[in-house]
VMD Tcl script that draws the C-alpha trace (Angstrom):
set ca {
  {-62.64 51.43 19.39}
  {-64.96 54.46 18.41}
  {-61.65 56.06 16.88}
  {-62.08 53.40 13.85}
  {-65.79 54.04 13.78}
  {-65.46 55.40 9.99}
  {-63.61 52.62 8.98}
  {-65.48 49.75 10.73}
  {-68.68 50.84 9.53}
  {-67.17 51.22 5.75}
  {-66.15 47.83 6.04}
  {-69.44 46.33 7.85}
  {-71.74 48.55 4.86}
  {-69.36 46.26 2.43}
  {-69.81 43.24 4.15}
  {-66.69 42.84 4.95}
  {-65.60 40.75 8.12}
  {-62.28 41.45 10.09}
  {-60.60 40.97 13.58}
  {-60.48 43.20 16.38}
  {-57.44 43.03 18.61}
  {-58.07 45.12 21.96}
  {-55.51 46.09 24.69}
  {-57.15 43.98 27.70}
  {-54.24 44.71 30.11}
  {-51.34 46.79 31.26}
  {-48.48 45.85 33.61}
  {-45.85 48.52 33.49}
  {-45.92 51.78 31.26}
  {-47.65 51.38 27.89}
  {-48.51 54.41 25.45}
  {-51.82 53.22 25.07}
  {-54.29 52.74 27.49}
  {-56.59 49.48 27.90}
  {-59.53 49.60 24.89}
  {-57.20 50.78 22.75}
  {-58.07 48.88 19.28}
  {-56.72 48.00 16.37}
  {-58.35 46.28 13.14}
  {-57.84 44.20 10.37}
  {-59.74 43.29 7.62}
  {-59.66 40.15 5.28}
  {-57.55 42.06 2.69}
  {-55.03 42.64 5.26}
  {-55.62 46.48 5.62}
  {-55.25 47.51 8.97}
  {-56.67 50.94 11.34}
  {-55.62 51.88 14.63}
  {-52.65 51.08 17.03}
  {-52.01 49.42 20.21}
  {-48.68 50.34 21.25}
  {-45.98 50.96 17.93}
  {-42.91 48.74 17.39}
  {-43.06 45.09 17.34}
  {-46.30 44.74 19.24}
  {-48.04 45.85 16.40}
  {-46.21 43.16 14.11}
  {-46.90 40.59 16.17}
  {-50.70 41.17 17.48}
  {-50.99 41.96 12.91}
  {-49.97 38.11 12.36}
  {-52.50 37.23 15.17}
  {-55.14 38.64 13.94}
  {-54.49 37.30 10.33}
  {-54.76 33.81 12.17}
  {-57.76 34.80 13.84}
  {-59.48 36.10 10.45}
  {-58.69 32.33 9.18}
  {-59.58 30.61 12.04}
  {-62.69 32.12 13.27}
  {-61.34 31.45 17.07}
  {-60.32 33.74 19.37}
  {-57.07 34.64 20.66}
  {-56.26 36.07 24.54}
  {-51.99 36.04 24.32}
  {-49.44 38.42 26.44}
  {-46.76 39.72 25.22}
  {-43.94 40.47 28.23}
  {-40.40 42.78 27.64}
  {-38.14 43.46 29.78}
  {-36.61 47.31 30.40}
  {-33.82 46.49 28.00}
  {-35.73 46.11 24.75}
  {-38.96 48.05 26.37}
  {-38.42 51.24 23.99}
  {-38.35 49.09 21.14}
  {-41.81 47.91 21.34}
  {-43.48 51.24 23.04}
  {-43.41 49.91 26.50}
  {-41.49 52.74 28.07}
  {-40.75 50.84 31.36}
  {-40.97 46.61 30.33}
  {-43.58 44.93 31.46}
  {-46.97 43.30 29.81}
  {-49.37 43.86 27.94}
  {-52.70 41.62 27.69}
  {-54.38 41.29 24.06}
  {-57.48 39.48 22.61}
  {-58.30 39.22 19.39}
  {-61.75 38.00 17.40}
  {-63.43 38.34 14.39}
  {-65.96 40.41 14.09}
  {-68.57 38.42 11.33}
  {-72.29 39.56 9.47}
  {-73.88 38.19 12.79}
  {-72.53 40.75 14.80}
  {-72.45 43.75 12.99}
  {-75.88 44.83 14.29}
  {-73.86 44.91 17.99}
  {-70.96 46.83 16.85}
  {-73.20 49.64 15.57}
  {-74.47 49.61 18.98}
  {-71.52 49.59 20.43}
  {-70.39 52.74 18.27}
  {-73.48 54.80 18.66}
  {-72.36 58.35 19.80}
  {-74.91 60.20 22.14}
  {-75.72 57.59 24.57}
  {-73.64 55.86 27.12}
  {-73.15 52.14 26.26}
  {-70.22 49.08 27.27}
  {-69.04 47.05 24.57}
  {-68.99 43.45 25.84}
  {-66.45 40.41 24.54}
  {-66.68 36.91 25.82}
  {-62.70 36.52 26.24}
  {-62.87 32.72 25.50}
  {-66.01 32.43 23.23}
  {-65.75 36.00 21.43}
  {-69.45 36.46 21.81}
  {-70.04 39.78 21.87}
  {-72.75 42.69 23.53}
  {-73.46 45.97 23.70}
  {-74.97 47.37 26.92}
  {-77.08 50.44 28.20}
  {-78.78 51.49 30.63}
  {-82.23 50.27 29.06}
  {-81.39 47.09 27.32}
  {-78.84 44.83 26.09}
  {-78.20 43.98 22.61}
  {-75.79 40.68 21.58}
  {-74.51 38.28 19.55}
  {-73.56 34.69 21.12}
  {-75.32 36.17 24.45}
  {-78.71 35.24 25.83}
  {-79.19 38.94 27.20}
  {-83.26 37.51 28.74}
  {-82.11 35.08 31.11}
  {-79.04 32.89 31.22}
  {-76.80 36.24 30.85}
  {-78.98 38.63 32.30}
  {-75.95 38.49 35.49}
  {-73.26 39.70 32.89}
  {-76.02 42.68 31.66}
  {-76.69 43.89 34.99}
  {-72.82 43.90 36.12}
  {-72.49 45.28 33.04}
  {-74.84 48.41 33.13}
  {-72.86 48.85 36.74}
  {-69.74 49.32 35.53}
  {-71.17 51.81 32.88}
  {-72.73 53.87 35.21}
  {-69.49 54.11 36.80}
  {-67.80 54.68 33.88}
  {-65.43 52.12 34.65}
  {-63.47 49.21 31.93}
  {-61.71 45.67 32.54}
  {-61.71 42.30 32.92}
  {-64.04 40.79 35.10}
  {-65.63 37.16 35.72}
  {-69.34 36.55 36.49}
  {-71.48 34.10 36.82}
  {-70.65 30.38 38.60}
  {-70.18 27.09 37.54}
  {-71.07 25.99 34.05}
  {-72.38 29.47 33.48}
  {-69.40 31.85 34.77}
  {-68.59 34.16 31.89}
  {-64.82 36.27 31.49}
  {-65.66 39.07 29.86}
  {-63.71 42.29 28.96}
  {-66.07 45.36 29.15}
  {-64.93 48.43 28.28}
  {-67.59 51.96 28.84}
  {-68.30 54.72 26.63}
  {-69.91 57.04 29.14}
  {-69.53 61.06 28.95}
  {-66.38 62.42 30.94}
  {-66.94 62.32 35.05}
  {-68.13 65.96 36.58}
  {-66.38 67.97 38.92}
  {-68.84 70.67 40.53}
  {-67.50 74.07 41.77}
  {-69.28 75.42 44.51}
  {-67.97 79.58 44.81}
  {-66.56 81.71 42.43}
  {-63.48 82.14 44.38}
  {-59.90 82.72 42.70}
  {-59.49 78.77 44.30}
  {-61.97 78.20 42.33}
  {-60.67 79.70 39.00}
  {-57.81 77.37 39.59}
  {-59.38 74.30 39.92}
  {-61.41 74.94 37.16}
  {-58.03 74.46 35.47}
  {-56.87 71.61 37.12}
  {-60.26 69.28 36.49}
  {-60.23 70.10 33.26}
  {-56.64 69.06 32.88}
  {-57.58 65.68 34.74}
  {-60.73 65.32 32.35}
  {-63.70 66.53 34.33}
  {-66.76 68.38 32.73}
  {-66.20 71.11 35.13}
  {-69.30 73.56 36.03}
  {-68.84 76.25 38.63}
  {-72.13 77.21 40.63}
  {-72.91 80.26 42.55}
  {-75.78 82.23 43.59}
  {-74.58 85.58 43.54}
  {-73.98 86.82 39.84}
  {-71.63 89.54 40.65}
  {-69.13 87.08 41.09}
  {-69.38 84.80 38.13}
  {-68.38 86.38 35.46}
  {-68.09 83.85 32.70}
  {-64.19 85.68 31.47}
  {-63.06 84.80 35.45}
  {-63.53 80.89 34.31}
  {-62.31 80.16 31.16}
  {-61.28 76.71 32.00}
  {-65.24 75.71 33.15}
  {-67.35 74.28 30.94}
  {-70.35 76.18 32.45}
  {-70.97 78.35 35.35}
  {-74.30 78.42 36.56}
  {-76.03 81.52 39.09}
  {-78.26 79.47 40.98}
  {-77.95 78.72 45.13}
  {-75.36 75.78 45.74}
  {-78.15 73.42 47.17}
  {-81.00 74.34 44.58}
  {-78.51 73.72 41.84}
  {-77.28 70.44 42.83}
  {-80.92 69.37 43.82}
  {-81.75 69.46 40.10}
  {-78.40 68.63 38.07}
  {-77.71 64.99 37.38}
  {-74.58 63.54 39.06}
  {-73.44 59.72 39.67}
  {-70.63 57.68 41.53}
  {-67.69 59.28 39.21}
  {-69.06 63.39 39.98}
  {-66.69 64.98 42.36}
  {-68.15 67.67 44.66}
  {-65.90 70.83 46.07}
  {-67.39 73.34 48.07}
  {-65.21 76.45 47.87}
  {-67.47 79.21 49.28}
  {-66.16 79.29 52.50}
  {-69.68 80.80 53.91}
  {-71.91 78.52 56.06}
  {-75.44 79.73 54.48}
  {-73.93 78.21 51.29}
  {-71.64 75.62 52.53}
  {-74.26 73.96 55.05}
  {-77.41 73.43 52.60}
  {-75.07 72.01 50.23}
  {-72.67 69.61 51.86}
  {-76.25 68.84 53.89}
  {-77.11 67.59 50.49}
  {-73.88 66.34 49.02}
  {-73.12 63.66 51.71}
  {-76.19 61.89 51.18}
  {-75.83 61.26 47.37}
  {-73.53 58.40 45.64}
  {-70.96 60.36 44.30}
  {-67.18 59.58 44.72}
  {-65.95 62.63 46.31}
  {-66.99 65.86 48.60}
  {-64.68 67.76 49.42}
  {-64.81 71.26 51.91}
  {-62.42 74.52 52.32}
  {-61.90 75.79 55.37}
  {-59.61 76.07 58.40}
  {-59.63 73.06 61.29}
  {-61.32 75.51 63.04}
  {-64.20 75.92 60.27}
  {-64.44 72.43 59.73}
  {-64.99 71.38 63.47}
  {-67.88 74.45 63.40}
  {-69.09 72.78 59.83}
  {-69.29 69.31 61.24}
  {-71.56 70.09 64.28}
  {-73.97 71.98 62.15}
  {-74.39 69.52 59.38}
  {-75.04 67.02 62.48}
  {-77.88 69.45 63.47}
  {-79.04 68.89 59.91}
  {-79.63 65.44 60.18}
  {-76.06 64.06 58.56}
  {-75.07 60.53 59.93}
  {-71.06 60.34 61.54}
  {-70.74 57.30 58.64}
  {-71.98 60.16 56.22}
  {-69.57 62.94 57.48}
  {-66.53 60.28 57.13}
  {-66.77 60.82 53.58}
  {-66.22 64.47 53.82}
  {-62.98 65.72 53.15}
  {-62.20 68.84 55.43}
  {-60.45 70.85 55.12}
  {-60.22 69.87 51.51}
  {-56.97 68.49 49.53}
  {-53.54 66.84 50.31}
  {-51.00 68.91 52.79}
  {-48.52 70.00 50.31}
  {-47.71 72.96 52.22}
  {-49.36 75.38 49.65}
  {-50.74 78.78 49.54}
  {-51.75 80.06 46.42}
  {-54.95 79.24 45.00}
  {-52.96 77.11 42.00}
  {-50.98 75.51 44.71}
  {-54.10 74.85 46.41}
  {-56.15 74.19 43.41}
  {-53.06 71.08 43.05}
  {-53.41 69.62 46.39}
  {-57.05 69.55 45.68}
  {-56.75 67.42 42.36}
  {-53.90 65.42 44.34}
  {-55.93 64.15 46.54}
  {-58.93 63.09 43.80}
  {-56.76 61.25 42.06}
  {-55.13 58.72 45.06}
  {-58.52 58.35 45.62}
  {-60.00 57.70 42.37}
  {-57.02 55.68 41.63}
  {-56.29 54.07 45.17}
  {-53.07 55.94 45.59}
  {-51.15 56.20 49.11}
  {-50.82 59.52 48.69}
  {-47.30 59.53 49.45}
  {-44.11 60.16 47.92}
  {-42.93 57.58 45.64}
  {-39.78 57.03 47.12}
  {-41.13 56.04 50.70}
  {-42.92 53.67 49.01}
  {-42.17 49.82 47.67}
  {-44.92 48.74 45.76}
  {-45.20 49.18 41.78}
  {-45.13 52.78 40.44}
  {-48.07 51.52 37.90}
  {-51.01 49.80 39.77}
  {-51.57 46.26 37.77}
  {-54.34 46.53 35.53}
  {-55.38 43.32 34.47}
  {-58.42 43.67 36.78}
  {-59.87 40.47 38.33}
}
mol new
graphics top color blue
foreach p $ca { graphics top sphere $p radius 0.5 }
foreach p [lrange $ca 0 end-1] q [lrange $ca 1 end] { graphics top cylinder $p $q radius 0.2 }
display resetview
């Protein structure tokens, strides 16, 4: 939705109502991913694109309706592979779509919901269309009563935006159980380097290729030469553990230790393993990791802690080479970020594209 920013703002400035139609849910292969926006305004101009082909005609009409209406549309549209292309669905399937109007009440929440700078989830009520926008602070809504009777829907809310994470989801019970679509605006996840190694000049390049804000750390200077990492969007000279002691990191921030020296490695997987981020990872031989393992015991690291280290780090793809390496690292981040088997796709039976229509 911030992609129409200039043109949703024109429109509110004017006074202008329109509709919003949002991609809610994916099952199969879609060019666009779930948020993805498109808007109409009473004139009938229209910003922004959900998928191309028919879709677009169709969803268009819908939100014409909507516009008239004032009530708000949730509708699927399902192909199947035969007339897939035609519509931008490159492998059939469905996609999910709801559509509201956005009125002079809410503008106040859209501009919220648009503010660049500062994490925040845009909120929609998929039956009522009430809308809110969320941070970390404080809640700000239309058709919501963000001090008490919703205050369930903010917190779950600023959880998912923490985690940077969108979808469906229903909360609440009874005669106050909400479905809401949320989708978060937070800054891109972090992947911190720990060595200026030539593995780690490699998977500089391969986080930033998967979207990471990538920052390589080490403490001795000789080594980290800013024109060794061009793919890093800092490096920092500091010691491992002093650096991460001090640097902000959350449940999306992957960790890689890369040193390959214990008087690094230790202090900072010692560290690492105790904070709630999604992945820590270790190079080193079996031999090195057994060593590793009984010294960050000494340290005071639980076995339910050392179960989420992964050591040696990556998938076994057989590798050698610090890119093939650098691969097998970001391999094995992404099955788990994504839930992924980690296996090829032709030993396997479920769906090539995980359902996304999240409960």
């Amino acid at each position: 939705m911030r992609d129409l920013a200039v043109h949703l703002l024109r429109w509110q400035a004017a006074g202008i109502e329109y509709a919003l139609a949002t991609l809610t849910g994916v099952d199969g292969s879609a060019p666009r991913p779930i948020g993805a926006t498109m808007a109409v305004d009473s004139a009938g101009s229209v910003h922004g694109s959900l998928s191309g082909g028919c879709v677009e005609a169709a969803v268009y009409e819908l939100c014409i309706e909507v516009l008239e209406t004032g009530v708000p549309v949730r509708k699927s549209f399902g192909y199947s592979d035969s007339d897939a292309f035609a519509v931008g669905l490159t492998c059939g399937g469905e996609v999910e779509v709801f559509v509201h109007r956005v009125t002079a009440a809410e503008f106040a929440v859209v501009e919220a919901a648009l503010e660049v700078g500062t994490p925040v989830a845009w909120v929609r009520d998929l039956e009522s269309g009430a809308v809110l926008a969320v941070r970390a602070g404080g809640a700000i809504g239309a058709g919501f009563d963000v001090d008490a009777a919703d205050l369930a829907v903010v917190r779950q809310t600023q959880h998912m935006l923490d985690a940077g994470s969108s979808g469906v989801r229903v909360i609440g019970c009874a005669d106050r159980e909400r479905t809401v679509f949320v989708q978060s605006f937070a800054p891109p996840p972090r992947m911190i380097v720990f060595g200026a190694t030539d593995f780690a000049i490699a998977l500089c390049a391969v986080g930033r290729l998967l979207g990471y804000h990538v920052t390589v750390c080490d403490a001795r200077r000789t080594f980290l030469d800013r024109t060794r990492f061009p793919a890093a969007h800092e490096v920092v000279v500091d010691w491992p553990h002093r650096y991460l002691g001090k640097t902000e990191v959350d449940g999306r921030t992957v960790i890689c230790v890369l040193a390959h020296d214990p008087k690094f490695d230790i202090p900072v997987l010692a560290q690492a393993l105790r904070l709630p981020v999604a992945y820590v990872g270790a190079m080193g031989s079996r031999r090195a990791d057994r060593e590793r393992r009984g010294e960050l015991r000494v340290a005071g690291i639980t076995e339910q802690q050392l179960r989420q280290l992964r050591s040696p780090i990556g998938l076994e793809l057989g590798g050698r080479t610090p890119e093939e390496t650098a691969l097998a690292i970001g391999a094995e981040i992404v099955a788990l970020r994504r839930g992924g088997a980690a296996l090829p796709l032709s030993m396997t039976e479920r769906p090539i594209h995980a359902r996304q229509f999240y409960p």
